[in-house]
LUMMI-815342 format. One line per 4 residues: for each residue x, y, z of N, C-alpha, C. Coordinates in Angstrom, 2 decimals. Last residue first. Example, Ala and Ser with C-alpha at 12.3 -4.5 7.8 and 13.67 -1.06 7.14 Angstrom:
<kedos>
12.85,-2.25,7.08,13.67,-1.06,7.14,12.90,0.03,7.87 | 13.19,-5.69,7.80,12.30,-4.50,7.80,13.20,-3.30,7.80 $
</kedos>
This chain:
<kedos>
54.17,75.52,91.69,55.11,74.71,90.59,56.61,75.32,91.52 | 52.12,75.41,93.86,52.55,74.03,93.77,53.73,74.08,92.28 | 51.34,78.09,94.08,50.32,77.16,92.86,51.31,76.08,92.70 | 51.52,79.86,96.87,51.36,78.21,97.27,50.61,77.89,95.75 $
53.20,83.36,96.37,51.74,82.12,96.66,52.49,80.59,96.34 | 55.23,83.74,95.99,55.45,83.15,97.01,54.66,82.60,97.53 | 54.11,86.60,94.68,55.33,85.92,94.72,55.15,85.31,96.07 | 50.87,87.33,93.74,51.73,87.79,94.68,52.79,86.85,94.32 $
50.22,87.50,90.07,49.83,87.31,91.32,51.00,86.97,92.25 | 50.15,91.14,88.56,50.84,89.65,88.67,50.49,89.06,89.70 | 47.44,92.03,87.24,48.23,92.27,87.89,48.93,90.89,87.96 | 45.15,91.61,85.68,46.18,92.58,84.90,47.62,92.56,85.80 $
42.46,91.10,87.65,43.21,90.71,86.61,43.90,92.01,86.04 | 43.41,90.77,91.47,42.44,91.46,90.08,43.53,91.04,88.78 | 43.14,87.04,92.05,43.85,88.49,92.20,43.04,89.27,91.05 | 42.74,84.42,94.26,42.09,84.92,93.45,42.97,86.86,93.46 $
43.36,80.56,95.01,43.42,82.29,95.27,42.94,82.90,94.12 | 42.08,78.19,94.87,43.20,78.30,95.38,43.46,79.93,96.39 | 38.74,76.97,95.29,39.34,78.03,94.54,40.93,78.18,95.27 | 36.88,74.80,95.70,38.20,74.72,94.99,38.86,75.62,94.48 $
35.68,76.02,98.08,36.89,75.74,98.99,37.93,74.98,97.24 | 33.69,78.13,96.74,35.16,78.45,97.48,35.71,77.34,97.66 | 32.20,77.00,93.66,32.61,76.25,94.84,33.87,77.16,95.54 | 31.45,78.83,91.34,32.12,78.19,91.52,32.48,78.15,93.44 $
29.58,78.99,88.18,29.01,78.81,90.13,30.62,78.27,90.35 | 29.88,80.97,85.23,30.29,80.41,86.41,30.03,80.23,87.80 | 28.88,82.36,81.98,29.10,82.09,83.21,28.84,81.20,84.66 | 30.35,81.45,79.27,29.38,80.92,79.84,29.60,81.84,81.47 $
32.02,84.12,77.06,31.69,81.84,77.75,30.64,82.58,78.79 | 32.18,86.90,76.77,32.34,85.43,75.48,32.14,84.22,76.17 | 33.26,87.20,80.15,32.60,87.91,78.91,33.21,87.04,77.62 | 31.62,86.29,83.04,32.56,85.94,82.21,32.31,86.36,80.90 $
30.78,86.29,86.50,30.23,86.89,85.18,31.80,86.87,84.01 | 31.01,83.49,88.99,32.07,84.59,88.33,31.32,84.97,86.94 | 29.48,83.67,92.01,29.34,83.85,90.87,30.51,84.37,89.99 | 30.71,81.45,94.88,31.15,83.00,93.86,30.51,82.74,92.58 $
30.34,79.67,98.03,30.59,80.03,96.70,30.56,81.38,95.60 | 28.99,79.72,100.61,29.86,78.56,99.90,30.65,79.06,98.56 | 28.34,81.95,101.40,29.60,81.59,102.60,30.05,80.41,101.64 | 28.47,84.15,98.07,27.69,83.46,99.72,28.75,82.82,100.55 $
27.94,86.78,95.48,28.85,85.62,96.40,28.24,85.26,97.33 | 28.00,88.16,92.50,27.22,88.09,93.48,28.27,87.12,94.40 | 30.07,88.37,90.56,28.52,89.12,90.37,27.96,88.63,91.40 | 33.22,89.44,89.27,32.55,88.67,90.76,31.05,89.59,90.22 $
34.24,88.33,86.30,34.07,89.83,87.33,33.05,88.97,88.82 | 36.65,87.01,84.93,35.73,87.58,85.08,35.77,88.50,86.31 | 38.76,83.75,84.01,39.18,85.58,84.23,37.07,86.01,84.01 | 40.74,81.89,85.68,39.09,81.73,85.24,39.21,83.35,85.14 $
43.19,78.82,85.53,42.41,80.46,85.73,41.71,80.64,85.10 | 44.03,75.64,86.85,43.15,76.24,85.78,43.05,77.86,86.46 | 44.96,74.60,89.05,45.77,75.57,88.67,45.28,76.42,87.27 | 43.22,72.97,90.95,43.53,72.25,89.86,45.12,73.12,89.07 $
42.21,75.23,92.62,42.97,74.05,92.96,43.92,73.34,92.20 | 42.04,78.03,90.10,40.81,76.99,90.84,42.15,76.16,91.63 | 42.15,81.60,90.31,43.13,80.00,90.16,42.13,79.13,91.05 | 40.72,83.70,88.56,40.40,83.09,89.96,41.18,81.70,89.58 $
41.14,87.56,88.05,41.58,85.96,87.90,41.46,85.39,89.01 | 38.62,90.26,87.82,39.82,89.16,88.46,39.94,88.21,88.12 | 37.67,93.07,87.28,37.81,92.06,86.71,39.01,91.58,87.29 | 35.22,94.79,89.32,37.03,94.81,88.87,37.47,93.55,88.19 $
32.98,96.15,89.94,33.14,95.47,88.61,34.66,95.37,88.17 | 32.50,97.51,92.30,33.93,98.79,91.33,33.74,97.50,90.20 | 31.45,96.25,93.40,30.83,97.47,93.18,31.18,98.05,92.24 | 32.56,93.63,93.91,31.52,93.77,93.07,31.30,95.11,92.66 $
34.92,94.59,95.02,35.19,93.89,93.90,33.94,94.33,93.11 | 33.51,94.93,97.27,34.71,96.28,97.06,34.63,96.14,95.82 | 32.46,92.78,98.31,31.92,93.77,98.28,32.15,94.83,97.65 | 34.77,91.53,98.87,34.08,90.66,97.57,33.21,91.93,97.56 $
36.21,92.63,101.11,37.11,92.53,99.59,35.70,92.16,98.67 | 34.27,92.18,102.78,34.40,93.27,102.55,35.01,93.19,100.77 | 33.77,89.05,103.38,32.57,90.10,102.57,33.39,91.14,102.27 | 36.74,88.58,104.17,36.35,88.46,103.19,35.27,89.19,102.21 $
37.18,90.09,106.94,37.42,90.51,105.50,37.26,90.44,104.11 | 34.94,89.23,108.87,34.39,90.30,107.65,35.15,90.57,106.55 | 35.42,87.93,111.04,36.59,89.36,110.86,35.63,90.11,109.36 | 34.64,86.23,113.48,34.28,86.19,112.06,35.42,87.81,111.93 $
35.40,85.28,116.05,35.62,84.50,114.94,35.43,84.96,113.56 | 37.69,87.40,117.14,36.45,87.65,117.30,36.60,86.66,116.02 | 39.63,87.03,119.89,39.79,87.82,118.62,38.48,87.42,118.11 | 39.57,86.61,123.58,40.15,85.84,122.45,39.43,87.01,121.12 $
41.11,89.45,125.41,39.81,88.71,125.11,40.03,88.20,123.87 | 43.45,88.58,127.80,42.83,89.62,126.57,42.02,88.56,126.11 | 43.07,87.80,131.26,43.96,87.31,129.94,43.30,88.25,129.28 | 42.00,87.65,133.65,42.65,88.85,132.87,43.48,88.88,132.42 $
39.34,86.52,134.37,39.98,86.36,134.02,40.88,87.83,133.55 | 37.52,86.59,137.69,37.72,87.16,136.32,38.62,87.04,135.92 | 36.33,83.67,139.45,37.47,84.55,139.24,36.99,84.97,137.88 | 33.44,82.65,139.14,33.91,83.71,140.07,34.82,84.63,139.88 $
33.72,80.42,137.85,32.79,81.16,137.51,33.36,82.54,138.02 | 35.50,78.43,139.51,36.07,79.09,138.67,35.03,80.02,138.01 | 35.21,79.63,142.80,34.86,78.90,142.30,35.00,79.16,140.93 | 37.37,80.24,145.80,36.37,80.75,145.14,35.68,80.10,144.01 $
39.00,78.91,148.41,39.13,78.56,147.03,37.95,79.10,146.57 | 39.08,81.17,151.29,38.77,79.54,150.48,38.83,79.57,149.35 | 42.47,82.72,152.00,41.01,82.45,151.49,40.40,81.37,151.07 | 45.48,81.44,153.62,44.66,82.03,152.33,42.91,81.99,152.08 $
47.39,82.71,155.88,46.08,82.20,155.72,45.54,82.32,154.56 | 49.69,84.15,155.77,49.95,82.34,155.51,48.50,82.20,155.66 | 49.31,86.63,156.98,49.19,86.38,155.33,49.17,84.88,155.33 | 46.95,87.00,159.73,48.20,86.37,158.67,48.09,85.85,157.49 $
44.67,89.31,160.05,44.62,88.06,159.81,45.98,87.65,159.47 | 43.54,91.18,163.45,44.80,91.06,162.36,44.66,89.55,161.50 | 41.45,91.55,165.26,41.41,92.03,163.66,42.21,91.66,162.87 | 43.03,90.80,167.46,41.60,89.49,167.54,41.62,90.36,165.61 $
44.82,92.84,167.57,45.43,91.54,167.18,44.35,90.36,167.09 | 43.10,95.48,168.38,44.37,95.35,167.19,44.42,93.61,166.43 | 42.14,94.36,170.85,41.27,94.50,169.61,42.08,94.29,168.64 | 45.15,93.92,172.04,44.33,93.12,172.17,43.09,93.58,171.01 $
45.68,97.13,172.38,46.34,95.71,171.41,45.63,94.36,171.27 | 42.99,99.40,171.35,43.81,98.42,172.55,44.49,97.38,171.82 | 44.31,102.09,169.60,43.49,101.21,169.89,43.89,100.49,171.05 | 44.63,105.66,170.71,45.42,104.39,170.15,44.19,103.57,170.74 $
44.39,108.88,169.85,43.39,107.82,170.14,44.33,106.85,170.11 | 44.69,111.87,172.19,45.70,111.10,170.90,44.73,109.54,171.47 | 42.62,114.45,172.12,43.35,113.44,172.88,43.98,112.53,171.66 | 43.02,118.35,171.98,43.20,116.85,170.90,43.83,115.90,172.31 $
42.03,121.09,172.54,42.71,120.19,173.35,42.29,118.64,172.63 | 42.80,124.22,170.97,42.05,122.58,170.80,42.57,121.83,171.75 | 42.97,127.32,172.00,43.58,126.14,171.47,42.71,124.94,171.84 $
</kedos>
């Protein structure tokens, strides 16, 4: 059989080691702390390229409500961060400016209930 001595510290070491909770740490610096909130959502999302991408490939003919409430019926032929080619069959085709475009749906369909065309 093992002859085991039983270790205890001295109280005195014990209590020069012990810190009290009422002591708080120095203030760390805000670089330092990690945050662990969720990470803000990412500015760009792509849905747009995607839908205009989807549009062009498949040549889906859509109505585009300008601001004004005028509709413009063609096919998306190219696009950029300012603006949309619309290809238009019998007239002319179209540069048209995103920010006067209201909304835009494929053509044949009704456009959503509860869009914002102000009537």
């Amino acid at each position: 059989m093992v002859n085991r001595k039983l270790f205890r510290p001295v109280l005195a070491e014990a209590k020069d080691s012990f810190v009290p909770r009422s002591v708080q740490p120095a203030p760390q610096p805000a670089a330092a702390i990690a945050p662990r909130k969720k990470p803000a959502p990412p500015d760009q999302t792509y849905a747009e390229n995607f839908y205009f991408v989807k549009q062009m490939q498949s040549r889906t003919p859509v109505a585009v409500v300008l601001t004004d409430g005028e509709v413009l019926h063609g096919t998306v032929e190219w696009y950029d961060r300012d603006c949309i080619k619309l290809t238009r069959y019998g007239s002319p085709n179209l540069l048209i400016y995103k920010h006067s475009i209201r909304y835009l749906y494929k053509d044949g369909e009704e456009p959503m209930n509860g869009s914002s065309n102000g009537h």
